[in-house]
C-alpha positions in Angstrom: 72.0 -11.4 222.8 68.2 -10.7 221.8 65.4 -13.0 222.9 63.1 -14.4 220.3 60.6 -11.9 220.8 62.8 -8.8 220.7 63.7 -10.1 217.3 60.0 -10.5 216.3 59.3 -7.2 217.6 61.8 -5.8 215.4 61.5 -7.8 212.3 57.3 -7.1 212.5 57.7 -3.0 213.2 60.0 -3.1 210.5 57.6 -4.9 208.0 54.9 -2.3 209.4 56.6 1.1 209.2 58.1 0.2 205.7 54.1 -0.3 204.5 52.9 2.7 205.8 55.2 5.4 203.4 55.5 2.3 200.5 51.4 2.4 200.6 52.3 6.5 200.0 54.1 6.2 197.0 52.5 3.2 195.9 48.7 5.3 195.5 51.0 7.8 193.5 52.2 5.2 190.7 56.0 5.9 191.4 58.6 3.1 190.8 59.5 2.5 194.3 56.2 1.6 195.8 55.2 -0.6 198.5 57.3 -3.7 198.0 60.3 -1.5 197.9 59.9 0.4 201.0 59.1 -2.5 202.8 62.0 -4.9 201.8 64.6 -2.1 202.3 63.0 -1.2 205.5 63.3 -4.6 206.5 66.5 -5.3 204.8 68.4 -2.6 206.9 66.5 -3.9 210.0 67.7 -7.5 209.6 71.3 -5.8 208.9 71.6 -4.0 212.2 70.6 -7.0 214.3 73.3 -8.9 212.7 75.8 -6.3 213.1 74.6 -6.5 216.9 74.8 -10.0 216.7 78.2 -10.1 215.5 79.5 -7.9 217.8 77.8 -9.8 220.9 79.3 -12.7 219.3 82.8 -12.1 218.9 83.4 -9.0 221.4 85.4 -11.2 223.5 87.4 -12.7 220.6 88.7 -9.8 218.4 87.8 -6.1 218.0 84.3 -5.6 216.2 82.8 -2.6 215.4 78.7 -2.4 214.6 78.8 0.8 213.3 80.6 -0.7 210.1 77.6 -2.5 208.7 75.3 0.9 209.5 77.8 2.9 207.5 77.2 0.7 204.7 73.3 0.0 204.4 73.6 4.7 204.1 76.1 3.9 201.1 74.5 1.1 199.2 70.9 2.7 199.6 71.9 5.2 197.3 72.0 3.4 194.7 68.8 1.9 194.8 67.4 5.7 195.2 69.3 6.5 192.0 67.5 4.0 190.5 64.5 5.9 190.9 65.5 9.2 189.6 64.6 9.7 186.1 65.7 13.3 184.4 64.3 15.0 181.5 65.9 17.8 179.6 64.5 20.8 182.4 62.7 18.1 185.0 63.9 15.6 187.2 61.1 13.0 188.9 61.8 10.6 191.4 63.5 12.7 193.9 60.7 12.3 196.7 60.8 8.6 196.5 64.7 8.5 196.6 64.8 10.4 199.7 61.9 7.8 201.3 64.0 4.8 200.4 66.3 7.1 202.0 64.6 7.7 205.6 62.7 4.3 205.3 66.5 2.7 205.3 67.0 4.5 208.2 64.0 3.8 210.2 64.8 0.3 209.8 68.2 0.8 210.9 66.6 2.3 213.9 64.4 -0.4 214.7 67.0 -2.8 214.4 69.0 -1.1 216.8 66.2 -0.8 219.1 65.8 2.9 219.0 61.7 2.8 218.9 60.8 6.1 219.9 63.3 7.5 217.1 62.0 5.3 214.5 58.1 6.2 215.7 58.8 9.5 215.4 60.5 9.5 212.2 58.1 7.4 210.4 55.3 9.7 212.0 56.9 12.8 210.4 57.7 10.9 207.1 53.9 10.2 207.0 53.0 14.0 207.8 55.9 15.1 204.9 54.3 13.3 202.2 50.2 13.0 203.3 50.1 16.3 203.8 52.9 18.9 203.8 53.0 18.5 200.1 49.6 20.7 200.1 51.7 24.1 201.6 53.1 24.2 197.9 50.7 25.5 196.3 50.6 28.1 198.4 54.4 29.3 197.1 54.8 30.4 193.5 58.1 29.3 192.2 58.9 28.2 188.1 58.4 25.3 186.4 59.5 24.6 182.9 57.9 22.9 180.1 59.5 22.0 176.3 57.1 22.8 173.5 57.5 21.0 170.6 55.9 22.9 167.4 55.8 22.1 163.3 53.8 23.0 160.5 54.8 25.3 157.3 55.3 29.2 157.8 58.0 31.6 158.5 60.1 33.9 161.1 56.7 35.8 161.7 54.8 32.4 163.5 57.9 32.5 165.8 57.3 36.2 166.9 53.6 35.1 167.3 54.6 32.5 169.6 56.5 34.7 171.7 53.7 36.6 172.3 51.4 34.4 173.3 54.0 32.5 175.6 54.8 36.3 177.0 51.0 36.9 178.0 50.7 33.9 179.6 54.2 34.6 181.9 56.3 32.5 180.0 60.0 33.0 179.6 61.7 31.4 176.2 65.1 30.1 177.9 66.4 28.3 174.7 64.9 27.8 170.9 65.8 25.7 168.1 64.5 26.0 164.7 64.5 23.8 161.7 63.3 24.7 158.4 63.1 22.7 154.8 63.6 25.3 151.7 61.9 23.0 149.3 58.7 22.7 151.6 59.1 25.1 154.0 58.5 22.7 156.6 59.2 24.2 160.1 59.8 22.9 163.5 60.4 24.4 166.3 61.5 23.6 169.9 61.1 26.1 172.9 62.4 25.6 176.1 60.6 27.7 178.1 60.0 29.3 182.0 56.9 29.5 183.9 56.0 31.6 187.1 52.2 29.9 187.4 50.9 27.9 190.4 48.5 26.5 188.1 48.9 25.5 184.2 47.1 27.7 182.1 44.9 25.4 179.5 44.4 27.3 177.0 47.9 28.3 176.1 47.6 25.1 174.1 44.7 26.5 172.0 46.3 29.7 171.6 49.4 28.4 170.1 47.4 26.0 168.0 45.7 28.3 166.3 48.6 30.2 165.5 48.3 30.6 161.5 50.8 27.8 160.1 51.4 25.7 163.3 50.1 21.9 162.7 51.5 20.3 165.7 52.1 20.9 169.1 53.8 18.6 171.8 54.6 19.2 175.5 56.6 17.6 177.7 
């Protein structure tokens, strides 16, 4: 059985490793900030010293197995990290903070268990992952997509323009829809289109603005 401290210890690591990547995600506005690391961290903690506690209880009596508990804080976290995943039509955000819940459970699992050196060593990588590995992507040029919304009155010619100016600035049309009124000859059109840029060009906006006939343009 654990003294009074040892459960202290635990309980108080537990609270402070879960505030250290929760105060990450919390300076970045996500969903799952600080409050949410830091109860699940805790949470899974408190469920591996009962598991122990269980198992120190009753060993004698019938056949109990720790590991059981373990095995489900791993299933049940997942849904909380679903929670967190939010998916557009070509972008999915959340997936960082998913995979902290993710760790963060298991850091707590650690401590609970007693296993400090893993769980300082973890949360000291976790830390390094998302303070400052993050920065090395910028150094890797890779695609990102964006949805351009466009409407105003014309023809098939301000479609061809549009190409064009999407092609000079290394954009890739994947999909388009168009809509067009006879009576009005109102015109929308939606692009779904591929980038190979590090950096967002700003004045592809402008240039697709003043395309001759286009009244509105959204991104997302």
């Amino acid at each position: 059985m654990f003294s009074g401290n040892e459960i202290l210890t635990r309980i108080i690591l537990s609270f402070l490793f879960g505030i250290l990547i929760g105060w990450e995600r919390e300076t970045h506005g996500r969903v799952a900030g600080l409050r949410t690391h830091v109860l699940v961290c805790m949470g899974a903690n408190l469920f591996m010293l009962v598991s122990q506690h269980m198992f120190f209880l009753y060993r004698n009596v019938a056949a109990v197995d720790p590991s059981r508990i373990a095995a489900q804080i791993i299933t049940g976290i997942g849904f909380i990290g679903a929670g967190t995943i939010m998916q557009a039509k070509f972008s999915v955000r959340g997936l960082t903070t998913a995979a902290s819940l993710w760790v963060v459970a298991g850091i707590g699992m650690a401590i609970g268990s007693g296993c400090y050196f893993a769980a300082f060593i973890t949360e000291a990588l976790v830390l390094f992952t998302l303070l400052l590995l993050w920065r090395l992507e910028h150094f890797f040029q890779r695609d990102w997509y964006k949805t351009i919304y466009i409407s105003g009155v014309g023809d098939g010619e301000q479609l061809e323009k549009i190409k064009q100016v999407l092609k000079e600035s290394d954009g890739k049309i994947q999909n388009c829809i168009i809509e067009k009124e006879k009576i009005t000859k109102k015109i929308k059109i939606e692009i779904n289109v591929k980038f190979r840029k590090v950096k967002f060009d700003k004045n592809l906006v402008d240039e697709l603005i003043n395309i001759e006939g286009v009244e509105k343009i959204r991104w997302e």
